[in-house]
N, C-alpha and C positions, 0 to 999 in steps of 0.2 A: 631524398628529403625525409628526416625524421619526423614521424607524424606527430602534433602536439596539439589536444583537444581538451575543454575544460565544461566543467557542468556549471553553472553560473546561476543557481535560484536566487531569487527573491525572498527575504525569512519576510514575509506577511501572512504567510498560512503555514500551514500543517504542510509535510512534504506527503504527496496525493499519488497515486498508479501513474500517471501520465508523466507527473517529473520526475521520478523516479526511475521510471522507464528507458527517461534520456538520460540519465546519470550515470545507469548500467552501460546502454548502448556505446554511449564514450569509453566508458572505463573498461571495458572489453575488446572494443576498438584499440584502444591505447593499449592494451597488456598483447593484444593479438599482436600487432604490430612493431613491438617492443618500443613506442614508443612515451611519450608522457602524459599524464591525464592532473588537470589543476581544476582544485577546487576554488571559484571565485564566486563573493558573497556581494548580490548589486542590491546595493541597500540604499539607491539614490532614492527613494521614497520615504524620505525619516517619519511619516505621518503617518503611516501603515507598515512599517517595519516594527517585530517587535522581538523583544529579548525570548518570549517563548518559544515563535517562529523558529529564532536561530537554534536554540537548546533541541525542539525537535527536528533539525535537519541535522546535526551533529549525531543523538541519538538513530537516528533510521539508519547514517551512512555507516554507526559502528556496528549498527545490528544487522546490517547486509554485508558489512566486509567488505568495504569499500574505503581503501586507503588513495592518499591523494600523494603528489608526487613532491612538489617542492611550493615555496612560499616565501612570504617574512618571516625572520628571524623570531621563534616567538617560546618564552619558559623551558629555554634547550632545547629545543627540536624549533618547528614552525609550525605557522601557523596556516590557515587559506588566503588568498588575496582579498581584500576588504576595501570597495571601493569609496565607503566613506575616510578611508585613511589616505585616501590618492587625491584629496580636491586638487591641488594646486596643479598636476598634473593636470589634471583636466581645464581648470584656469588657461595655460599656460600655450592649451591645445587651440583652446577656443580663438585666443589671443590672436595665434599665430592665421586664424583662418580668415581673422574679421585683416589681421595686416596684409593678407594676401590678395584683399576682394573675394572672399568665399562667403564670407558670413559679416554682419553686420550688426548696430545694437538698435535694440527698438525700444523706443520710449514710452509706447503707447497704455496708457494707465486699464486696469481692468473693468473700470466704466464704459470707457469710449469702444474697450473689448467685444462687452456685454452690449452697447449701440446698435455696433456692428453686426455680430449675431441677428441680433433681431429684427433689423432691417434686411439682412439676406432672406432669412426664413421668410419674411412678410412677403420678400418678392419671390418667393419659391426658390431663391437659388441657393449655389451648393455653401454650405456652410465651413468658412475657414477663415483666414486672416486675410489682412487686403494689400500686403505690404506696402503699408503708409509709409513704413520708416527706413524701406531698400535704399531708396535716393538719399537721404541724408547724406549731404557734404562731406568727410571723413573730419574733416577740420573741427565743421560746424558740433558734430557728433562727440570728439574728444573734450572739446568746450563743456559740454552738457554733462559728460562724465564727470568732467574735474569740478564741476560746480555742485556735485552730488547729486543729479538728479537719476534718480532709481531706471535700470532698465534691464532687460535681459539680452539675451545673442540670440537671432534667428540664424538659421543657415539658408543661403540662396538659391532654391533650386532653381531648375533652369526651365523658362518661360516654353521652350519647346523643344519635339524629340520625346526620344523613349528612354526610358533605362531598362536595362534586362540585366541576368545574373543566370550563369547556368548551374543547375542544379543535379547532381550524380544519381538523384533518385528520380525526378522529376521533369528534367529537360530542361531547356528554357524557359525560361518564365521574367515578367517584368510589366509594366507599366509604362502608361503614356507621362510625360513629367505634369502635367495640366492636371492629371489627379492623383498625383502624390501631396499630403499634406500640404499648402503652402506656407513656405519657407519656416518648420517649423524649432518653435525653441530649441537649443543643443545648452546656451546656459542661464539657470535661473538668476530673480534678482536679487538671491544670498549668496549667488556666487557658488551654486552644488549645481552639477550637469546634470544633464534628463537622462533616461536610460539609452536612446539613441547614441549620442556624444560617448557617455562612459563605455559603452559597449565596442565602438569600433575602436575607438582610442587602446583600450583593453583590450580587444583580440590581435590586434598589430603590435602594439609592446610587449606583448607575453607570445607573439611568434607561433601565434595559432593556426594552425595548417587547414583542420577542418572543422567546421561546426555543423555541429549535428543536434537539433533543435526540432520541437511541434512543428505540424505543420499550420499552424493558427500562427506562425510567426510569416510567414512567406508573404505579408502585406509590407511584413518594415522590409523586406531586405530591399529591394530599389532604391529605399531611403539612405539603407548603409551602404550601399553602396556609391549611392551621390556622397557621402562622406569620405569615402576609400579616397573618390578620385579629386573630393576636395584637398584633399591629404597630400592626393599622389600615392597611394599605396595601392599596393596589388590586395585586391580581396582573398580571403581564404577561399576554399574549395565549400560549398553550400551543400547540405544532404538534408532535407526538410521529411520528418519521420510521418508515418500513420499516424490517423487520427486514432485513438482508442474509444469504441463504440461501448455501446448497453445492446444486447441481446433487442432491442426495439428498435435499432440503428440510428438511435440519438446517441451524444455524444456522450459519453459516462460522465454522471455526474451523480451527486447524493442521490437523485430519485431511485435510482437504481439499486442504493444500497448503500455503507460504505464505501470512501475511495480513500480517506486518509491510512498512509501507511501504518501509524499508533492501535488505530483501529484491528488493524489487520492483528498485531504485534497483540492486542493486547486480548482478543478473542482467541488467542491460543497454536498460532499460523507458525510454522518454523519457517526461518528465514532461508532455509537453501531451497523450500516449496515457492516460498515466493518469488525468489530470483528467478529459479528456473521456469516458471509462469511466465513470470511477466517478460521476461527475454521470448519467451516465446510470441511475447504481441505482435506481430508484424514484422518477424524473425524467425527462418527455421533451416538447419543445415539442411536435411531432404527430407523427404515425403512421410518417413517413418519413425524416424529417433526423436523420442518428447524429451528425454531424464538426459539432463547434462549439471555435471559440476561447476561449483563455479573455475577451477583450472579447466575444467573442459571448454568451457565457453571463451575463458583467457588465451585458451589455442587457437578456439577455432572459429572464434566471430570474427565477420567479412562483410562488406557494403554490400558486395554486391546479392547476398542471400538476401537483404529487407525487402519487407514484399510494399507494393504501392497499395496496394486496398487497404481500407481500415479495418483495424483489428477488434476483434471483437471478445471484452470482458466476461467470459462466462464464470459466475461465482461456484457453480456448482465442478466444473472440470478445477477450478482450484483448490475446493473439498477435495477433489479426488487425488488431485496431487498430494496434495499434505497429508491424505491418510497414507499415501505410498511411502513418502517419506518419515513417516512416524515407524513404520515398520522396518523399515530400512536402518533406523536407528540402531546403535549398541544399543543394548538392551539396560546398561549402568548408566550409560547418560540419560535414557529416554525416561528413568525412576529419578534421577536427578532434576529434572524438568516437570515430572507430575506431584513429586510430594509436596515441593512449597507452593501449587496450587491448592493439594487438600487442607496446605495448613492456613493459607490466607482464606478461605472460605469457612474457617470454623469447623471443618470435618475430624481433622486428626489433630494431635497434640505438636506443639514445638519444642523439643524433637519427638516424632513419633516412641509411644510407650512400647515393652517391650509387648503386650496385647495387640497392637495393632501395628507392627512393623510384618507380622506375619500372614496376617491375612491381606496388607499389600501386597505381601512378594505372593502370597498365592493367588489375586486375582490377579496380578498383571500380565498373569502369559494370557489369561481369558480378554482384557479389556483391551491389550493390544491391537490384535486382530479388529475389532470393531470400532477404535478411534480414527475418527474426522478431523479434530483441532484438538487439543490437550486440555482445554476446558470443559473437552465430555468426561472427562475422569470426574468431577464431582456428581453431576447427576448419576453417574451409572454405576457407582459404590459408596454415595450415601447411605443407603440401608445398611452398609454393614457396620457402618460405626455407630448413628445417628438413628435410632427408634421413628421412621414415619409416620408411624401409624398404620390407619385403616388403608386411607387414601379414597378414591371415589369409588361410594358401593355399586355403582352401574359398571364399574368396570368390571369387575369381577362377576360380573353374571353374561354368559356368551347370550352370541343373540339365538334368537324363538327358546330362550330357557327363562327360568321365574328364580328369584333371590331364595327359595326352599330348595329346588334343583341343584343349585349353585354350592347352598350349603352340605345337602347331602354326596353330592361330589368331592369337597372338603375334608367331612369326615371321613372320607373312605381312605383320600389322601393321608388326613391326623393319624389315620392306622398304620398304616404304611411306613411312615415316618417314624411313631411311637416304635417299631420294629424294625428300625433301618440298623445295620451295622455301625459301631463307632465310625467316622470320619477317621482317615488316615493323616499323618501329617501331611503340611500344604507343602513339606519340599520334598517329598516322595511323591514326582509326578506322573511314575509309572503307577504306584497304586490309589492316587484321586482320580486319571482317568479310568482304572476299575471300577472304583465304588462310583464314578458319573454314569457310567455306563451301564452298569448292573440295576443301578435306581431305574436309569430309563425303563430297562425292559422289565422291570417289574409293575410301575406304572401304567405301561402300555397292557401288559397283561389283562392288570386288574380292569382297565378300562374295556378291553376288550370282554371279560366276563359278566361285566355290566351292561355291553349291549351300548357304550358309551362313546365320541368320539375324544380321541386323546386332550383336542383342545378343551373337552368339557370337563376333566381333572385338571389339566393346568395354568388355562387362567386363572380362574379362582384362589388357585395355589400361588401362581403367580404375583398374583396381588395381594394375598395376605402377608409373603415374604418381604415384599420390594415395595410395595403399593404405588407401582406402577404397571403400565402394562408394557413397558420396554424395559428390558435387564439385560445382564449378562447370562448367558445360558441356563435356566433355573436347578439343576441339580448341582453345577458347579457354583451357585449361588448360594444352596441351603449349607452344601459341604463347608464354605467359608464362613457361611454364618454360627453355624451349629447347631448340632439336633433340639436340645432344649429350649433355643430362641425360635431356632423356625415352629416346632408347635405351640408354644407361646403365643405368637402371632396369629399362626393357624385357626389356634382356641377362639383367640378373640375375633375374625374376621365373620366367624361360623356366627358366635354367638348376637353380629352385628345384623348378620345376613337375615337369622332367624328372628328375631327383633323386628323385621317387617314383613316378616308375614310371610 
């Protein structure tokens, strides 16, 4: 059996970690298996479907690299399967269920709906439909149709007995029919099916082998399944995935942070960190190997490795991926990827001048090493383009020291510096790490003859250059900046410090 699985979101939101998840899961499934993976868009919900939705599921599945296999015919190539462009199919399905005795039409107006409700709830009981309109005569019922009177198609479940479904990750699993939904809608009264109808109709005609779906779905399957067998169709093969947790073992949701993928994409996340994260949710080849490519995972992803416990989002082991993978980078693409950050932020010029193309290429071997997401490139080489300032005078005074202590620290540094050797060029990286290293230990010296500890020369220093108190390495800092601006600054931090006393 050729395996054939498809991802099927809903465009009402933002595509989020969870659906995302199972969009890999499939299409990893699918490429492991050499078999096919379809992308199908269930947009029975025209009232909460929106054109942005779709735009960003389109965007997320090109920026994970995730190609889909075949479709309608659409602007030369194709397109995804688009379930608002199949009504009639579904029409046609429905039709056939109600000529069969599987399904029937109900008339019943959303007043007598709203009655009903409220008379169950008053007497505490379970809240659903009453099938008022199961018995209708077939006769009497076509009559009603052709006179126009509005109505929709329920499907018939069955008054007793169980439905089950087995499931490859989960076992058995199923329901009593008494409380599954009664007899619920499959088509509305414009004539567009619910997402139950579209959905089964949809995995039997596109010859879907397995589905592989949240496990928050594993209430409808008994449902679709009464539909399979209202059909007469064999169900696919059912694998209902982990839940994905928040570190507090609620389920991940905003509270916990971010979950839409844009978010991720647009704080600075490369996309083979993310993949390879989030396949790890409730997925792992064995005990040891975290870093797989996405062809590695199109080799070697398997059912039977998903794990049943829920998976747990830790934001920070995914920092830690993405800075792996920052490093991991060529080192041309990875400057290709940071410079039109400094220049949407106002830091550099478009296209960098020939001024500041050089002092990028000389921090980048430094800021490599200590990127998180590709958005720290602004904070952590503003100083060098962009004059901070002071920045906050308590920072630059360590603790049990006074803003006069701090200053005379400073000046000792401003000597130092007034006397440092020219800086070497920033692509002579055998002799920038001399002249970083040589600063060091002269620094440390002087600190040491002062009786001083090294942090009490360079914070202060630190802050005059950067005005902050996280950089890049500070001697590899001043070298990029230049001797003249770093005491410049120097000057003025001293003269800020001294100013209070």
């Amino acid at each position: 059996m050729s395996v054939r699985v498809r991802y099927a979101p809903s465009p009402t939101g933002l595509q989020h970690i969870g659906g995302i998840r199972t969009a890999l899961f499939n299409y990893f499934f699918a490429r492991a298996s050499k078999g096919t993976f379809i992308l199908r868009i269930e947009d029975t919900d025209r009232e909460r479907s929106t054109p942005e939705a779709l735009d960003d599921l389109y965007a997320t599945l090109e920026w994970l690299g995730i190609d889909y296999d075949e479709g309608p015919e659409k602007d030369g190539g194709y397109g995804p399967y688009v379930q608002s462009e199949r009504e009639a199919l579904y029409k046609e399905k429905a039709s056939e269920l109600v000529s069969a005795g599987r399904a029937y039409p109900c008339f019943c107006s959303a007043e007598r709906l709203e009655h009903v409700r409220a008379e169950q709830k008053a007497a505490k009981k379970n809240i659903g439909y009453d099938r008022h309109c199961r018995d209708i005569p077939a006769a009497d019922a076509e009559a009603r149709i052709a006179a126009g009177e509005a109505h929709v198609i329920r499907l018939k479940v069955p008054l007793e007995g169980k439905t089950v479904f087995d499931d490859i990750l989960l076992g058995q699993t199923g329901r009593k029919n008494k409380d599954i939904n009664p007899d619920p809608v499959i088509l509305k009264t414009d004539g567009f099916p619910t997402y139950h109808l579209a959905n089964v109709v949809d995995d039997h005609m596109m010859g879907i082998t397995h589905i592989m779906r949240a496990q928050e779905w594993i209430p409808s399957g008994p449902l679709h399944v009464l539909l399979y067998e209202a059909f007469d169709w064999k169900p696919p093969a059912y694998c209902h995935l982990p839940m994905v947790m928040g570190k507090d073992g609620q389920k991940l949701s905003k509270r916990h942070g971010s979950t839409a993928v844009s978010d991720f994409r647009k704080a600075g996340y490369l996309p083979e960190a993310l993949m390879n994260f989030v396949s790890l949710l409730g997925w792992g080849y064995d005990d040891s190997r975290e870093f797989f490519s996405k062809d590695d995972l199109c080799e070697l992803f398997s059912l039977d490795k998903i794990n049943k416990s829920p998976a747990v989002f830790d934001y920070r082991k995914l920092d830690w991926f993405n800075g792996q993978y920052i490093r991991m980078k060529d080192p041309v693409e990875l400057k290709a990827l940071l410079l039109p950050i400094l220049i949407a932020d106002g830091i550099i010029a478009d296209p960098p001048t020939d001024e500041e193309k050089p002092i990028f290429d000389g921090a980048f071997p430094i800021i490599r090493e200590r990127l998180k997401l590709l958005n720290d490139v602004s904070p952590m080489l503003r100083f060098l383009f962009v004059d901070p300032g002071t920045g906050e005078l308590e920072d630059a005074v360590p603790k049990k020291s006074t803003p006069a202590q701090a200053a005379e620290a400073l000046r000792a540094g401003l000597e130092l510096l007034q006397n440092a050797p020219d800086v070497p060029d920033v692509h002579d990286e055998a002799a920038c790490a001399v002249w970083d290293e040589e600063r060091d230990g002269v620094f440390r010296a002087r600190a040491e003859a002062e009786e001083w500890k090294i942090g009490a020369m360079l914070q202060p220093l630190r802050l005059a250059v950067t005005a902050s108190k996280v950089s890049p390495p500070l001697f590899p800092a001043i070298r990029l900046l230049g001797i003249p601006e770093s005491i410049k600054r120097t000057e003025r931090l001293i003269e800020a410090l001294e100013s209070q006393g």
